[in-house]
N, C-alpha and C positions, 0 to 999 in steps of 0.2 A: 504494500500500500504506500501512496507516496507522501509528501509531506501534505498536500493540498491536500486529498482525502482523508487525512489524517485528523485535519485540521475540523473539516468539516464532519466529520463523524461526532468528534469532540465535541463540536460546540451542538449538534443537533441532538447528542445526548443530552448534555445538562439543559439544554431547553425545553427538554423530554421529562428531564426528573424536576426541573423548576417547576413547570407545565401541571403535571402532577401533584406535587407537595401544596400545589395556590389553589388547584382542585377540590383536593380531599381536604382541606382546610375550609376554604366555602364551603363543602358541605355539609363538614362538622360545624359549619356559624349558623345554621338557619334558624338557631331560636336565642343568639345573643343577643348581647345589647349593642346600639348600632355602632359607638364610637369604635368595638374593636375591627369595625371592617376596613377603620383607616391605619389600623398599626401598622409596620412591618412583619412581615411571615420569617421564622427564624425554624428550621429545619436541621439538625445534626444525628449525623447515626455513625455507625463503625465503618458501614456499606450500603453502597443504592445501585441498584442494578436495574435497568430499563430491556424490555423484549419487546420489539417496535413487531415483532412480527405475531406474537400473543398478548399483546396491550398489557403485559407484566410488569408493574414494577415494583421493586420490593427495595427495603429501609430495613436493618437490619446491625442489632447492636446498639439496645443503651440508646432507642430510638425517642427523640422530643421533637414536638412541634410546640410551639406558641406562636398565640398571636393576639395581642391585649391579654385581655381573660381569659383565654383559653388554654389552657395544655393539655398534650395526649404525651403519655409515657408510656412504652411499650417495649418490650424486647424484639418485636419485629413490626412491621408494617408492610402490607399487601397492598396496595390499588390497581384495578381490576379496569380495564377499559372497554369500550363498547367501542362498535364501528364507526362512529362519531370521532372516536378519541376523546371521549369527556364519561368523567370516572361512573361507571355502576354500580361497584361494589367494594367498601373499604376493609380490610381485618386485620385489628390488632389483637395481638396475641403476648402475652407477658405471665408473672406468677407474683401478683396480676399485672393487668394492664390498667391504666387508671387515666381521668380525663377530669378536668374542672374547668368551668364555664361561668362566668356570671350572665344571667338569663335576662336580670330585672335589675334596674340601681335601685329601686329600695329592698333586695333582698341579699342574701350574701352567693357565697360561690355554692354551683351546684357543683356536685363532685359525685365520682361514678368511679366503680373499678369492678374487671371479674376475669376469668381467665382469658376470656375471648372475647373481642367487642366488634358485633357485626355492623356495618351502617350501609346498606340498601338504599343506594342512590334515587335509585329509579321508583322506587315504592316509598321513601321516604321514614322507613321503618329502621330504630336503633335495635336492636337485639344485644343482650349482654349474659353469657353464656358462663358457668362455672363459679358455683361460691360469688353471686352476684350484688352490689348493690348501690342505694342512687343515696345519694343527703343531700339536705338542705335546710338552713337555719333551724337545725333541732328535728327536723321531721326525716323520717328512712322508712325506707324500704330493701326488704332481700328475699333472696332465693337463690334457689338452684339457677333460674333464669329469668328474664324483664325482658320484656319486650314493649316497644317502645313506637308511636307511631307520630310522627311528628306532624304529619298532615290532619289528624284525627286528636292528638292531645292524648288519647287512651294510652294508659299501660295496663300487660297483664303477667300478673310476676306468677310461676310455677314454682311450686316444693317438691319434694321428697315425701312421699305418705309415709306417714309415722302411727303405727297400730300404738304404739305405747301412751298416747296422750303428751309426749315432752315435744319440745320447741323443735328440738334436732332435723335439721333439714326442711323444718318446713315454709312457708312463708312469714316472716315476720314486718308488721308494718308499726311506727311508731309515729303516735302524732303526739307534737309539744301541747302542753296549755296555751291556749289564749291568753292576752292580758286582760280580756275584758270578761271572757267566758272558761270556766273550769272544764266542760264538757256540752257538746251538741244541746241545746236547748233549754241551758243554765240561765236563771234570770241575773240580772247586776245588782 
């Protein structure tokens, strides 16, 4: 290969992995708050491999994104492209893998971690897969798995059946007290 094709391979790769990284970043912002869609996108990993001929590309090693409020930490990073070239399907994978977002300025960071974290571009659906769960100013949710529809607002978090009656593997969801209200229907 000569130095010109050299040259150009180069740079149509990292425009390949930039391409990418600003992708799968948009699609992880679709329910921020709007100042972070003017930050910079800060992407590090050990490794990033592009397959222009399988819309492959993978982040791998001690993988971060941020961008304002957002972080994903991950021990690897897939994005998955369509024949468009604009991303379909994201998956991070870690032990765990973990992501914080501020959604709202009057609420705090949402944060999220589990061994796998799906984000389904096209359907608009977060799936979070293994020892799963979301928080948020004192309130959570876990399970085995969450699923998450961002075009709909619905989550539906799966457990573990537990014949014994204990908490173990099954769903647990925690709501804080109100400051105005102790429980659903409490007068003041």
């Amino acid at each position: 290969m000569n130095l010109n094709n050299q040259q150009s391979f180069a740079r149509t790769f990292l425009k390949q992995i930039m391409l990418t990284g600003l992708t799968a970043l948009t699609a992880s912002m679709a329910f921020a708050v709007p100042s972070d869609r003017n930050e910079p996108v800060s992407l590090v990993a050990d490794r990033a491999t592009f397959n222009e001929k399988t819309g492959i590309t993978t982040y791998t090693g001690n993988v971060i994104i941020e961008q304002g409020t957002m972080k994903l930490q991950a021990n690897s990073i897939v994005a998955n492209l369509n024949s468009n070239k604009e991303i379909s399907v994201i998956t991070a994978t870690g032990s765990p893998a973990r992501f914080q977002q501020k959604t709202d300025q009057a609420k705090g960071l949402a944060k999220g971690q589990a061994q796998k974290i799906v984000y389904n571009a096209e359907t608009g659906i977060l799936t979070l897969v293994g020892n799963a769960l979301l928080q948020q100013d004192g309130a959570s949710i876990q399970g085995n798995s969450l699923r998450y529809s961002m075009n709909k607002g619905d989550i539906e978090a799966t457990g573990t059946p537990n014949s014994t009656g204990s908490s173990a593997g099954r769903v647990k969801i925690v709501i804080p007290p109100s400051s105005k209200k102790s429980f659903p229907g409490a007068r003041d």
